[in-house]
N, C-alpha and C positions, 0 to 999 in steps of 0.2 A: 659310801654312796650306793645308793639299789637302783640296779638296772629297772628291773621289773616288780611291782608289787601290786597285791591284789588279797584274795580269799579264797580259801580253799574251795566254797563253789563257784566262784569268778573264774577261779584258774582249771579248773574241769572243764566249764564250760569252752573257754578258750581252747584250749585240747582236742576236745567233744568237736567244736569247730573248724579244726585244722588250719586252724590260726597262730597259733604258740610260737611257735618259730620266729613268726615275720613280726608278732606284736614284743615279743624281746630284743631280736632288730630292732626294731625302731625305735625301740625306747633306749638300748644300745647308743646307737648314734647319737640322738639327742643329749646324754648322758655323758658319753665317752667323746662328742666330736668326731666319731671316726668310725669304720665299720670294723666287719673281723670277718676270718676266712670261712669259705664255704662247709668245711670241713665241723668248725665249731659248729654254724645252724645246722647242718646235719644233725650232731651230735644233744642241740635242745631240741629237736624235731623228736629223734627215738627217743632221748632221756626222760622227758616230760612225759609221753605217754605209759611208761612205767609208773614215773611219780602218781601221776595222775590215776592210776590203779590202785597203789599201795592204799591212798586217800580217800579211794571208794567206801569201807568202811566209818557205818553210823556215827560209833565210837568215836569218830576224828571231831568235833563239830565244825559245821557249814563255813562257820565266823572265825578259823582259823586263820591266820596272819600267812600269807606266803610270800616269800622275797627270795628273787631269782639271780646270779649274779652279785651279790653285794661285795664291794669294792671294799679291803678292808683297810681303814685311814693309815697313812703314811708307808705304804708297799705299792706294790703292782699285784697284788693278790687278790684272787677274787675267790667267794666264796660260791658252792654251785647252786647250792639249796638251802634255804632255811624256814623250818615250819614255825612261828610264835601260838600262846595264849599261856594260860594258867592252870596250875597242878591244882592238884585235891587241897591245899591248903591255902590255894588263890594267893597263891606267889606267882611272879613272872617268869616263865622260860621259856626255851628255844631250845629247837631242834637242830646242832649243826648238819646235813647231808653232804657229803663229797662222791660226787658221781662219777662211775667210771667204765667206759665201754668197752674195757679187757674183757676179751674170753679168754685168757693163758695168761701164767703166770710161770716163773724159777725161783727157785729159792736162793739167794748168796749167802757167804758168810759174814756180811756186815750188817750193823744193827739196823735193822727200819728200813731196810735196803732190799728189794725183789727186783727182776728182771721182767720187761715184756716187752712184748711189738709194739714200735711207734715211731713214725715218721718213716715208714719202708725199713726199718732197722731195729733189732733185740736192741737193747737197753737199760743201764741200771738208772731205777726212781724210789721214789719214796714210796712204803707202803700206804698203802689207803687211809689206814688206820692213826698211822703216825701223822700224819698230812693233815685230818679233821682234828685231831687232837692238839697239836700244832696251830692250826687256827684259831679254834677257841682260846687257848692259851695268850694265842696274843690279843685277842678281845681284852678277856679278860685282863691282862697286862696292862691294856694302852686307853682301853674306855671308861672313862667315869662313870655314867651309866650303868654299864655291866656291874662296876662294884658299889655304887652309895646306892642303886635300888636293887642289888643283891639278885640280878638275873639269872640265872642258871643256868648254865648252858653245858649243854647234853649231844657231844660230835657223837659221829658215826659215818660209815661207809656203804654204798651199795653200786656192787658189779652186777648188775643185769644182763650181763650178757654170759656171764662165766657158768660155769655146770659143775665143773671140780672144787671144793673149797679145799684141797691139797695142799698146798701154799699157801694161799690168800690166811689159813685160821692154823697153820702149822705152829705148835710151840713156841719156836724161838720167838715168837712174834707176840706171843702173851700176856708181856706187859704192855704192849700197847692194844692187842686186842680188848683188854679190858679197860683203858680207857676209851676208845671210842671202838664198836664192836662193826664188824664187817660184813655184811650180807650180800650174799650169792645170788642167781636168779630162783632157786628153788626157795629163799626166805621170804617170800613175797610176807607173807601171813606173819613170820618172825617179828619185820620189820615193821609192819603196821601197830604191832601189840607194844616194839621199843616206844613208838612215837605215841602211842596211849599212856605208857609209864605216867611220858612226863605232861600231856596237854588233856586237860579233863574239858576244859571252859575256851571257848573262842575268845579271841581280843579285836580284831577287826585288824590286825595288823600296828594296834600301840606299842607292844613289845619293841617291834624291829624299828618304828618312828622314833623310841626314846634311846635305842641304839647309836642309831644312824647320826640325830642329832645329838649324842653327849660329846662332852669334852674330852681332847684325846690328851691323856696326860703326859709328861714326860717321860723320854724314854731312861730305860736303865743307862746311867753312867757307869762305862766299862770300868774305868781306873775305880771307881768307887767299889764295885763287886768283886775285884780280884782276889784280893784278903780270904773273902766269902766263899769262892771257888776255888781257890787252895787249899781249903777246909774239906774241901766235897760237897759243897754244897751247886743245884744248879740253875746259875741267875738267867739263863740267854735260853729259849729255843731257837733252834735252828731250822728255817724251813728248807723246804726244796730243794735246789741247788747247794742250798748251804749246808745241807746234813750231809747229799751226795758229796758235796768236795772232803766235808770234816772224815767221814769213814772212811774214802777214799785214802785220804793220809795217812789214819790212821794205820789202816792196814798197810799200806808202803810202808810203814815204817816199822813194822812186826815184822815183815818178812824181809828188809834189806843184810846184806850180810857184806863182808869186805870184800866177796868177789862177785857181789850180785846187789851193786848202789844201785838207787832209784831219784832220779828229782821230778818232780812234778810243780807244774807251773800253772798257776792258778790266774786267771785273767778275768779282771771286773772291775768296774766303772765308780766314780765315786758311791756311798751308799750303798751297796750290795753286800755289807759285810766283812768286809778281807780280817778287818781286826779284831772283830768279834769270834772271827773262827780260828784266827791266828792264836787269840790270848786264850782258847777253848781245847787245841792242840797241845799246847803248851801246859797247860794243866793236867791233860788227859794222861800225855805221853810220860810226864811226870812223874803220874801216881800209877803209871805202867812199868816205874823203875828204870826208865829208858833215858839216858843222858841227852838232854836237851835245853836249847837255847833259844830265847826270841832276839829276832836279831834287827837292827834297823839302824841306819846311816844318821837317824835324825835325834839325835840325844833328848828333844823335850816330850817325848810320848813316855823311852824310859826313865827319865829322870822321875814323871808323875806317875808310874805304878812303881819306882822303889820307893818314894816318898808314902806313899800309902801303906805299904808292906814295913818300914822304919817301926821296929819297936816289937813287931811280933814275928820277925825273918831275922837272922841274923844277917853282918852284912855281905860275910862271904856267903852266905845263902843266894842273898838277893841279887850279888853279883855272877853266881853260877846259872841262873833264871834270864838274866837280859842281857846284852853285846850291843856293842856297833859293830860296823859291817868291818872293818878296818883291826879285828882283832885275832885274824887268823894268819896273818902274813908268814910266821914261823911255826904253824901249828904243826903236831903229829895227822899223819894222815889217818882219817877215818875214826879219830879216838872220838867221835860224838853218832849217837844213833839217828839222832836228828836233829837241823838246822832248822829253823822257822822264819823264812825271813820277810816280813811285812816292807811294803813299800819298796821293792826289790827295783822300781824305775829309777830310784835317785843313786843307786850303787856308784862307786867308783872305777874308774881305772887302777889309780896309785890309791894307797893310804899314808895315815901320819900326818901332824900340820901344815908340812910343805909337801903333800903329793909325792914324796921320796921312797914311800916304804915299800914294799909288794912286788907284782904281779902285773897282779889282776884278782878284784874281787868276789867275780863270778867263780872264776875259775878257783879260788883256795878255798871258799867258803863250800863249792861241791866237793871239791878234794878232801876235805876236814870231817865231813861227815857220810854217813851209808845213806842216809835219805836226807837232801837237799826239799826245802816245801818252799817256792816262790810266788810271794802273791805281789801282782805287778800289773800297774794302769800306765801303759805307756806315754800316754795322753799327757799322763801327768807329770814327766819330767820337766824340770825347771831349769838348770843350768845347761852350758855345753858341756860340764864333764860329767854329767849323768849318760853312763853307759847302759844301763839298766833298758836292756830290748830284750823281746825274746828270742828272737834269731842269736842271740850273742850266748843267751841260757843254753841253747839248745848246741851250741858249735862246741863251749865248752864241757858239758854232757859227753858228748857224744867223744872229745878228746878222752876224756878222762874214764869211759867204759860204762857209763850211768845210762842204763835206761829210762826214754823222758816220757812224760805222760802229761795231758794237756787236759783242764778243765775248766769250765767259766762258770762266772757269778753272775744271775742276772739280775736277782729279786733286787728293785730298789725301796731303800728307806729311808729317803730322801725327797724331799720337792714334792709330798704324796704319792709319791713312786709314780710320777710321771717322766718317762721316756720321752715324750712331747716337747717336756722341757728343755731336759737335755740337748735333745736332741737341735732345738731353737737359737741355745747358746754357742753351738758349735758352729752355727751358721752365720748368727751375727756378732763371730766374734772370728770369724773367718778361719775357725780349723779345720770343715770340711762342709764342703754344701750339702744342703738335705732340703727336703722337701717343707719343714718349718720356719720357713719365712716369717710369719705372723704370731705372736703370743695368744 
């Protein structure tokens, strides 16, 4: 869905006008039903008047396609900028732009991972780079469109407000700098010349209409791609919160040691993910040589990835790869580098068929390993002996010597990633009031 759409001399003028702002509000609200914070129109207020420079040049034509905002089908993702028309050989492309009003940047030692100010607080996010590239990706993925009329789609980045490209174009970031490439405030001229590459010929904005309306195809079936990514191959991008919690693990679990455990408790709502990142870890940590388990109380998720795996795993393979929660009651302490456990709300108290065996789940399953990864929607517990809280994660942690670490899931991929939804269903089904009354 596009907030705003228009033409590259329509949307100058509007700029030109000191309009821009309040006419993507409104279309915003109409769009979305709802407004958004001051902070964002700020944020099209300065961004657009950049854009709207870069565009200045002849070379762009008048009849360019521009789409401000594009909501991309089945997330809560929005995309910031997108130029359409046709290359020199009158094919269809697109410009992806991901806009961003850092002036400073850090460099971490996780993949696709930089530090900046945001929200009154330094913080680790996705690189720019990774982010537009990441987007396009799932176009490409999920829109019929984008692939039966072979659209092109060409991400990139631009910080207008940064001075340094120190970070932002540093090495370790080069493979994603060259898929989608990063501009500074002094690229102005750079980045006009990327956006001629690929738009020779105006389209009036067809490009982004045949987008917008194609069919969104089905998503990857996890259990179907496992085989494929045990191989090394890679079926899932991870956006935003989701690459942040993935490398976040990741590295917990490189650096845990028997006198320095780590568990980290991962919290997100249905659709956000957990399993895709869980079965993503689990691979990763894998072919890190790193002893590792996916773990889950509910036998039919692993019964369908060993049933997929039958035939090219052997079965003690496939039985060293998945657990239930209920198989460490007598384990050695620590003998695993990582535990992975999806759906950690449904855990137990006791294990074994009559509840006789154990403990406590929480607590043997962090004992058992140096990095504990729990991903956990409280919400979603279902019986009274699902002890699975995280106050309970956190008590046995903190027994046991484990430093905890908290991170959430927000992206949804679900209900076309409306929060609205959700948020409706908890109201009229009485688990907590909110402000969505009405569907």
């Amino acid at each position: 869905m596009i907030v705003y759409s228009s033409t590259k001399s329509e949307f100058r003028q509007d700029v030109r006008n000191n309009q821009i702002e309040q006419l993507i509000l409104k279309a915003y609200r109409r769009n979305l039903g709802h407004s958004t914070s001051k902070s964002e129109i700020e944020s099209w207020k300065n961004s657009m008047m950049y854009m709207s420079n870069i565009l200045e040049d002849d070379g762009i034509p008048d009849n360019t396609g521009v789409a401000i905002e594009y909501k991309i089908p089945q997330t809560s993702k929005r995309i910031d900028f997108i130029l359409t028309g046709t290359n020199d050989q009158n094919k269809s492309t697109a410009v992806i732009v991901e806009l961003k009003q850092w002036s400073d940047a850090k460099l971490t030692d996780k993949d696709g991972i930089v530090k900046t100010f945001l929200g009154g607080a330094e913080i680790e996010v996705n690189h720019p780079s990774y982010q537009a590239w990441t987007y396009a990706a799932l176009l490409e993925d999920f829109n019929e469109a984008v692939q039966e009329q072979r659209i092109t789609l060409n991400p990139c980045a631009y910080l207008h407000n940064m001075e340094s490209e120190d970070v932002i174009k540093n090495p370790r970031y080069q493979n994603y700098l060259q898929k989608a490439p990063s501009f500074i405030r002094t690229d102005a001229e750079r980045l006009t010349d990327f956006i001629k590459q690929f738009i020779r010929y105006g389209d009036a904005g067809q490009v982004m209409f045949e987008i917008d309306n194609g069919k969104i195809r089905p998503s990857k079936n996890l259990a179907d791609k496992l085989l494929s990514m045990l191989q090394g191959n890679e079926e899932f991008f991870m956006i935003d919160d989701q690459k942040l919690v993935y490398e976040t693990a990741l590295n917990l679990a490189q650096i845990s040691t028997v006198k320095d455990k780590h568990v980290l408790i991962v919290e997100g709502g249905p659709g956000t993910g957990k399993s895709v990142v869980a079965i993503n870890l689990l691979v990763q940590l894998t072919n890190k040589r790193l002893v590792t388990r996916y773990v889950t109380k509910n036998a039919a998720p692993r019964a369908v990835y060993e049933s997929v795996l039958t035939g090219s795993f052997t079965k003690s393979h496939i039985s060293n790869l998945f657990s239930g929660s209920g198989a460490y009651t007598n384990c050695e302490p620590n003998i695993f580098d990582a535990l992975i456990v999806d759906e950690a709300h449904r855990l137990n108290e006791k294990s074994g068929l009559f509840q006789n065996l154990g403990e406590n789940q929480i607590m043997e399953i962090i004992q058992a390993a140096k990095t504990s990864i729990f991903f956990i929607d409280e919400d979603q517990r279902v019986t009274w002996k699902d002890i699975g809280e995280i106050k309970e994660i956190k008590k046995w942690a903190n027994k046991l010597g484990a430093t905890v670490h908290s991170v959430d899931l927000q992206s949804q991929f679900r209900c076309n990633g409306s929060d609205g939804y959700l948020a409706w269903l908890d109201n009229v089904l009485q688990i907590k009031e909110t402000a969505n009354e009405t569907l």
